[in-house]
N, C-alpha and C positions, 0 to 999 in steps of 0.2 A: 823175298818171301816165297815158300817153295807151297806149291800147289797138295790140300788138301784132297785126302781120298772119303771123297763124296757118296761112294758107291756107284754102283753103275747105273749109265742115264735111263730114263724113261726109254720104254719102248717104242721104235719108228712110229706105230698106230696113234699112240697115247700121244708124241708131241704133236703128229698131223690134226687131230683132234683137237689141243689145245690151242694148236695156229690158228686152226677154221674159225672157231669161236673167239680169239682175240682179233682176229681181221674183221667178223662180223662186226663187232663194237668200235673197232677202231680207223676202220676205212683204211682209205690208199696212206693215211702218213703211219698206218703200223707197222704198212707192209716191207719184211727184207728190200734192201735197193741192190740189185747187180748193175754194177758200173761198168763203163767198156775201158779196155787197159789203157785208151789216151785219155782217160778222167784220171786215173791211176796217176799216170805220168804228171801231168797235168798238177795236180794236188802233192807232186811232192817237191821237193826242195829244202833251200834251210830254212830254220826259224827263226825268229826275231831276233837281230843281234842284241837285242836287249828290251830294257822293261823301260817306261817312261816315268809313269803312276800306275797305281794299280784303284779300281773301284772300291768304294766302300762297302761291306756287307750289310745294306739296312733289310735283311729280314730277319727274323724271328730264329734262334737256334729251338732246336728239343733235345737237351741236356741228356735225357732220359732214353732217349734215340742213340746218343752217342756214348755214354756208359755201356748201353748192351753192345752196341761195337764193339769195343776195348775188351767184352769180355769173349767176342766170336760169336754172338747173337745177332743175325741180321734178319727184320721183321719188314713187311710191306705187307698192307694188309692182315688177311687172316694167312699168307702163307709167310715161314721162317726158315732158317737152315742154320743150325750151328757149325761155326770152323774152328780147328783146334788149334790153341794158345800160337801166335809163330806164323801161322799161314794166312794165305788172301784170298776172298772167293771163286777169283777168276779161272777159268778155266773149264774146271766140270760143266756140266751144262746145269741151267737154272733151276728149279721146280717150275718156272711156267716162263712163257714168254712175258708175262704182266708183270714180273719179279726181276727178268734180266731187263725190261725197260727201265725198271724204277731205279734200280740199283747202277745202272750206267749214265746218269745224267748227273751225278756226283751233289743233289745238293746234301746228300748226309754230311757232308766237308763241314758245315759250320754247325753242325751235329760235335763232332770232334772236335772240335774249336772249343766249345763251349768247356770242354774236360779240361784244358791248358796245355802244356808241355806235353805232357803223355800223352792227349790226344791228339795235338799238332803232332807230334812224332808218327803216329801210327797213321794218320790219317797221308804224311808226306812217302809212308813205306806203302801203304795202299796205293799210290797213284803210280807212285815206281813199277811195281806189281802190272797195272792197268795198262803203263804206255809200254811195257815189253810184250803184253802179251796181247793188246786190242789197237797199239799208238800208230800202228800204219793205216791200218783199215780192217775193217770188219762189218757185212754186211745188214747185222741187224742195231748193234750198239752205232754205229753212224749215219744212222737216218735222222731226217734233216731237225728234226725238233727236236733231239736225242742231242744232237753234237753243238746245237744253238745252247741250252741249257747246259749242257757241259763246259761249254769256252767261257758261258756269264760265272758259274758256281766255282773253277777253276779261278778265274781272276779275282773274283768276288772274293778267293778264301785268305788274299792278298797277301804278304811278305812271309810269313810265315809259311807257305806252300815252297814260295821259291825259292827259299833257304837253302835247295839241294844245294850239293855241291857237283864239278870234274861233271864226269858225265852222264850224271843223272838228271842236271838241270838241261845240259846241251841233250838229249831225250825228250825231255818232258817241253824244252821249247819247240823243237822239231816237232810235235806232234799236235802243241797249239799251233802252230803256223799252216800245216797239213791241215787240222779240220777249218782255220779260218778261210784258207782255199775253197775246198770243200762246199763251205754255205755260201762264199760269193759266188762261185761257177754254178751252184744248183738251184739257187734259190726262181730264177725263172721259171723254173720246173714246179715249183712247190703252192699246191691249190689251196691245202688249209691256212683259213686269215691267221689262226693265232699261232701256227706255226714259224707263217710268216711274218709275225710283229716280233715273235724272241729271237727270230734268224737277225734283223734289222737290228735290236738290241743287241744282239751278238756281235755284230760286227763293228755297232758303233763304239766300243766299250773296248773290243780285240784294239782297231785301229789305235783308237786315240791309247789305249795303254801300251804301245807297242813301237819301238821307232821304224821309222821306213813305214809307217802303219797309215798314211794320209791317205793315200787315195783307198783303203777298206773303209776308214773315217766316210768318206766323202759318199762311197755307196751305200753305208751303212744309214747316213743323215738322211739322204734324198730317198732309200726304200724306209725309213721309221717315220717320216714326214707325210709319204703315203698312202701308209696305213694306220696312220692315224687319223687321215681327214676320213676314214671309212671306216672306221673301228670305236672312233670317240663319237660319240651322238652332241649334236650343239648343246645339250642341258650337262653335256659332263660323262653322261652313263655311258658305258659300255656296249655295244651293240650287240653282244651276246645276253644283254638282261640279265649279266651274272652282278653281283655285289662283289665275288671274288675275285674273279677277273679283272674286274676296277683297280681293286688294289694291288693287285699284282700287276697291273700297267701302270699307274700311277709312279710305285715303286721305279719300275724301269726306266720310264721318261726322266723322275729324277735324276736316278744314278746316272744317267747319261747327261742330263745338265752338270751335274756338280762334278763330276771327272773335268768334263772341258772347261769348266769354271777354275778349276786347280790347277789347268795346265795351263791356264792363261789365254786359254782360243776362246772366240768370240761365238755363246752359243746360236743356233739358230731361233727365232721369234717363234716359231710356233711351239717350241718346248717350253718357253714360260708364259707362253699364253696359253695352252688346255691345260696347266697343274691345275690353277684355283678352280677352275670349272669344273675336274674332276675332282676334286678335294672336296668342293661343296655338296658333291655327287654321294660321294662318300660316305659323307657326315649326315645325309639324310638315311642310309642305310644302318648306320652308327648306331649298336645296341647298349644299354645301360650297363652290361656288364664288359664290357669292350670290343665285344665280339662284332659282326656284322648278321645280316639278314639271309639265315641260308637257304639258298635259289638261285637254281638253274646251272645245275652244275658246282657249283658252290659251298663249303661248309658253313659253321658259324664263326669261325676265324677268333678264338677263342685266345688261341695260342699267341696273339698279339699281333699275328699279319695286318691288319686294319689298324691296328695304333700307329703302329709303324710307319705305314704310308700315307697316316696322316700329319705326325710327329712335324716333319719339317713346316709343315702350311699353319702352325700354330691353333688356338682355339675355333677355328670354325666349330659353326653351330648354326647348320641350315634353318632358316623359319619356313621355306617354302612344305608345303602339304602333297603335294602332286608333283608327279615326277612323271611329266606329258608325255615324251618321248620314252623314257624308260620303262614307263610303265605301271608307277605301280601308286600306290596310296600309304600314307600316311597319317593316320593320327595317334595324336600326343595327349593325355587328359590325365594332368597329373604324373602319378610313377607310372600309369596304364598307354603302353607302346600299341597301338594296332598295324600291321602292315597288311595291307591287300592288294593281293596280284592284277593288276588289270590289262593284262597285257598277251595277247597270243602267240603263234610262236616266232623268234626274229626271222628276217630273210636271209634268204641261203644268200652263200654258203655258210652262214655263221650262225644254224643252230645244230652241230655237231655234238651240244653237252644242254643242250635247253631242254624244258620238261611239261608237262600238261598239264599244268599245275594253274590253269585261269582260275579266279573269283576264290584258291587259296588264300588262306589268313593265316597269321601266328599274331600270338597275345605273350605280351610281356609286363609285369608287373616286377619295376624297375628295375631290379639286375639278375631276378629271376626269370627261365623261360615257365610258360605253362602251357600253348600251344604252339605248337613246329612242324615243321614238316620232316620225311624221314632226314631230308639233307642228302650230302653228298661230299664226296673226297676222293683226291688225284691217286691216294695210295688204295682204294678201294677196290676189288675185283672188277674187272669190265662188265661181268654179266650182272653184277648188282649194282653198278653205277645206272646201268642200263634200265635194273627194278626200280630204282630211286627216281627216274623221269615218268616213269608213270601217277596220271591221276590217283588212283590211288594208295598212291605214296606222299598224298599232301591234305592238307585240313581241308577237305572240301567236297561234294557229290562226287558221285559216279553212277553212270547207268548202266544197267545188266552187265555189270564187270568190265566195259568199255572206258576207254580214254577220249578225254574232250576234245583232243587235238590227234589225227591222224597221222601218225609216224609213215614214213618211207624213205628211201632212201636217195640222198642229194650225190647227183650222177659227179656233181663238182669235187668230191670229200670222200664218197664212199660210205661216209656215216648215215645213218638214219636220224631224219630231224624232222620236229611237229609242224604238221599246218594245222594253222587254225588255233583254237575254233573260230567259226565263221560270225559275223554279226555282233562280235563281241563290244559291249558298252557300258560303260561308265561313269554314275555322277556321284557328286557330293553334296550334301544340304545340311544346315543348320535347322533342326527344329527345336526352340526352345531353351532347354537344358541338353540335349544329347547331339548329337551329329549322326549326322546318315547314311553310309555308306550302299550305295543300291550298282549292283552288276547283270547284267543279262546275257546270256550268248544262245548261239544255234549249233552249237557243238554236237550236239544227236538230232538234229531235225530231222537231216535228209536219211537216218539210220529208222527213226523212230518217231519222227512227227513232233517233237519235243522243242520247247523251249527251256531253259535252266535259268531261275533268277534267283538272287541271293539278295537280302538287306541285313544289314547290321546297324544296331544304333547301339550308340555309344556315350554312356554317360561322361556330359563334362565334369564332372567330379572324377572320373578314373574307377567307380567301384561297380559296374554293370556293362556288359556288353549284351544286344539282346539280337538273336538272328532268325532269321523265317527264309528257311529252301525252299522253292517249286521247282515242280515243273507244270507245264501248262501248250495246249494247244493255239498254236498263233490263231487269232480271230476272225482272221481273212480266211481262213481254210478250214473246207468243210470236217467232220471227223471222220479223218480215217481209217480204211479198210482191211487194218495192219495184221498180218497173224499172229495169232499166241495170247491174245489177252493183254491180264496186267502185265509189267516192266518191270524187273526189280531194282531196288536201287540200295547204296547204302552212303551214309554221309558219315566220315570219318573226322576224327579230332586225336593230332597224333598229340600224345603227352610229351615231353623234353622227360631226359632218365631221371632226373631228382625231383621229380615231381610227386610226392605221396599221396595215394591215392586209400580212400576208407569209404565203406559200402554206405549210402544213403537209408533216409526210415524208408524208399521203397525201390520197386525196380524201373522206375525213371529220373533216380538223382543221385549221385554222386559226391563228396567231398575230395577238395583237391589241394593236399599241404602244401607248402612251400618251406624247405628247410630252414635257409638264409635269415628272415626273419621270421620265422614263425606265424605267417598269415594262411589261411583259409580262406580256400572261394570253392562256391555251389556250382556244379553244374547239372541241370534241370533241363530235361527232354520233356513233351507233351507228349510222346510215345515209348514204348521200350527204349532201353538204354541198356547194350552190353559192353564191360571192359574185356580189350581183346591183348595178347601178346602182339609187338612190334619191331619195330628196330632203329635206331638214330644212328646215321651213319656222318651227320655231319661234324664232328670232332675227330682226331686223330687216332680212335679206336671204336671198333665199332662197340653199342651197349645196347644190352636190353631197356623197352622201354614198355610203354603200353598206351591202347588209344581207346578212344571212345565212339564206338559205332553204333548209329541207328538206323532200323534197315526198316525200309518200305519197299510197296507196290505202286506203281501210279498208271494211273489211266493215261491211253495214250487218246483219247477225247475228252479227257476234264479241262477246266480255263486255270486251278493252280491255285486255285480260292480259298479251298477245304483241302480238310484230307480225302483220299491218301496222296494226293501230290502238294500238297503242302505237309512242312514240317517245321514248328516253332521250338527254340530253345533258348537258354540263358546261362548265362556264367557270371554270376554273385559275387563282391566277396562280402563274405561275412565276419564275425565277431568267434572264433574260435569254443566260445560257450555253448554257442545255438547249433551245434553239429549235431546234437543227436532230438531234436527238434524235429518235428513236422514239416515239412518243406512245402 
């Protein structure tokens, strides 16, 4: 494939620009690596005299992804570039360094897969393309979570990748063998966790597929063993409090069981003993429409990532409600899904993608979303993955435009990650007919003297959720002396995009359709109620969406009793008749 004329690259200024700001969001693993020539040397050699087994591809293709390939449309994000009929992208330089990341860790491969014949063909002339023009080394395409992801979606793309023949296979293995170097010699070097858990799957997956590949196997078991005992929390979760990241390690740990189960080696116990723990982890994240719970980094995994990794552990079907260690809450009342965030931010170094999002909720009415948060996704620009971890970017207060949990930057990673908020707590009660859900933290105390409590009750029937924000001064402390008066505040309720929305009889109620089956629910402020433009970035594109804000003042010496630091609301559903009713 001969190199397309791109036009000529961005100017020096324009890429230093670009760089600053993707290094900003992405810390030390975005950063170029220059190697010294004895790593060089070091990392070359030949490649595997041969394949043993190859992994199974258990994620999710996007069919739709890999068409606009075939046609010279390559999409990441909101940025694109067309190549003409015949050529490969490689070469020109990128539109963004967020674009050459995405685009060099090759999982568009089962993208192509998905198209058949033509697209295994194209997809086997692209790689050829790749190892002539990036297969020795190249300082930004082989950084270290860049070249782990590339050795797993290379193997993963299985028989049909390595169909070349003559010397485009003796290439293309030469240049797996060079990056599987590569991640073994550097991986001491390497601070981010989840860099370093796909480096571990990289290698255990490289090894065991590869003859001569035992002692990669060997390193690759004993670094994926411990980072799992630091990565997997004992209830299953994730230590990043992602849902997505779950199944995306879940996934892993598998493929890495069931490879050495097919070659006949004996796997190690800890990989069949964290599946079902995480499996069960899962399935309590496990939305009605198939998707997962998007947070922290995480989309709503729509596209079948979550089925998928749960697929081989069969019908799990968590009953637990609370999820101690992970964090969050659950209830179920009928088709009516509640999830609430209880949890602050995880400890470093591993909240590099977590977000500020405490005492957040999303409401599901059974395969429908109707509250969400903006979400979030790996093809998404840095700087809005970045909007997306702020407060508010999630169903829940915010004060004087402030985040609950203070962002800075983790000296380990380079990323900026939340602490806090502080004093954060959580219970659960039955009263009656409905359940309780009650959160409090101190996330603006030491800013503004503040306390933040949320209740939600939840009908056990599924057809009312009822909530009451404060804020309120702790009791033990006298009222402070604070400048400026009132606080402003606003409490957001982001909508999912297929959500229809019709104006209510006033300007504190809203009606909120649901396509799928044609239900209606009320939502009812005891104060103003504006609908604002939004954004959902948790699916594979980003969509316009729209949310629901109500905006107060609070005293920063009321107790949170009355307004204006309380604020009571409800979400109904109703009978599709009574919509143009009195509320």
């Amino acid at each position: 494939m001969s190199l397309p004329p791109l036009g000529p690259p961005p100017p020096d200024s324009a890429r230093d620009a670009d760089y600053a700001e993707w290094l900003e969001f992405t810390g030390k693993s975005g950063a170029e690596i220059n190697v010294s020539p004895v790593h060089r040397l070091r990392i070359s050699g030949p490649g595997p005299s041969g394949l043993t087994a190859l992994p199974g591809d258990n994620r999710p293709a996007n069919k739709a992804r890999g068409e606009a390939i075939l046609t010279g449309h390559w999409r990441f994000g909101a940025t694109h570039i067309e190549i003409p009929h015949g050529h490969s992208p490689w070469g020109p330089e990128f539109p963004s360094f967020h674009f050459a990341d995405r685009i060099h860790r090759f999982h568009w491969l089962r993208d192509l897969a998905a198209c058949g014949p033509t697209g295994e063909a194209h997809g086997r002339a692209l790689v050829s393309a790749w190892v002539e023009a990036y297969g020795k080394w190249d300082n930004f395409a082989w950084r270290m979570g860049v070249a782990a992801d590339r050795i797993i979606n290379m193997l993963s793309a299985g028989p049909w990748l390595f169909a070349m023949q003559g010397e485009a296979r003796e290439q293309l293995l030469d240049t797996l063998g060079r990056q599987m170097r590569h991640v073994q010699f550097s991986i001491p070097e390497e601070t981010d966790p989840a860099v370093r858990f796909r480096c571990a799957v990289a290698l255990c997956l490289a090894g065991a597929a590869t003859e001569d590949g035992r002692r990669t196997l060997e390193a690759g078991l004993a670094l994926l063993e411990a980072e799992c005992a630091v990565q997997i929390l004992p209830d299953g979760g994730h230590v990043s409090r992602s849902p997505e990241a779950l199944a995306e390690a879940l996934l892993d740990v598998h493929a890495v069981e069931e490879l050495l189960l097919r070659l006949g080696i004996s796997a190690p116990l800890f990989l069949s003993k964290l599946q079902p723990r995480m499996a069960a982890m899962l399935s309590f994240f496990h939305t009605a429409d198939g998707g997962l719970l998007p947070a922290n980094g995480g989309g709503d995994c729509v596209n079948g990532l979550g089925r998928a990794a749960l697929r081989p552990h069969g019908g799990i079907n968590s009953k637990f409600a609370f999820a101690r260690l992970s964090a969050y809450q659950r209830v179920q009342a009928n088709d009516l899904t509640v999830h609430f965030d209880a949890g602050s931010g995880p400890e470093r170094p591993h909240g590099g993608h977590a977000h500020a999002g405490a005492l957040g909720l999303t409401v599901d009415d059974g395969p429908e979303r109707i509250i969400t948060s903006c979400g979030s996704h790996a093809d998404l620009e840095p700087a809005l993955r970045d909007a997306a971890r702020r407060t508010a970017a999630h169903s829940v207060l915010s004060l004087n435009s402030e985040d609950s949990a203070v962002f800075t930057v983790d000296p380990v990673t380079g990323m900026r990650a939340p602490d806090g908020p502080a004093q954060l707590a959580v219970r659960r009660m039955e009263e009656g007919d409905q359940y309780l859900l009650e959160g409090q933290h101190a996330g603006w105390r030491v800013r503004h003297g503040l306390i933040y409590r949320r209740r939600l009750y939840v009908a056990m029937n599924g057809s009312r959720v009822t909530g009451e924000d404060s804020l309120s001064r702790p009791m033990s402390e006298a009222p402070p002396a604070l400048p400026g008066g009132l606080i402003p505040f606003e409490i957001r309720f982001h909508l999912h995009p297929d959500v229809q929305i019709a104006d209510g009889p006033d300007d504190r109620t809203v009606f909120l359709g649901l396509p799928q089956r044609q239900r209606v629910w009320r939502f009812r402020s005891e104060t103003l109620l504006s609908v604002e433009n939004s954004r959902y970035w948790g699916s594979e594109a980003a969509r316009k969406s729209r949310q629901l804000v109500i905006r107060g003042v609070a005293d920063p010496g009321a107790d949170g009793s009355q307004a204006p630091n309380r604020v009571r609301w409800a979400l109904t559903r109703v009978d599709p008749g009574i919509q143009g009713e009195s509320a």
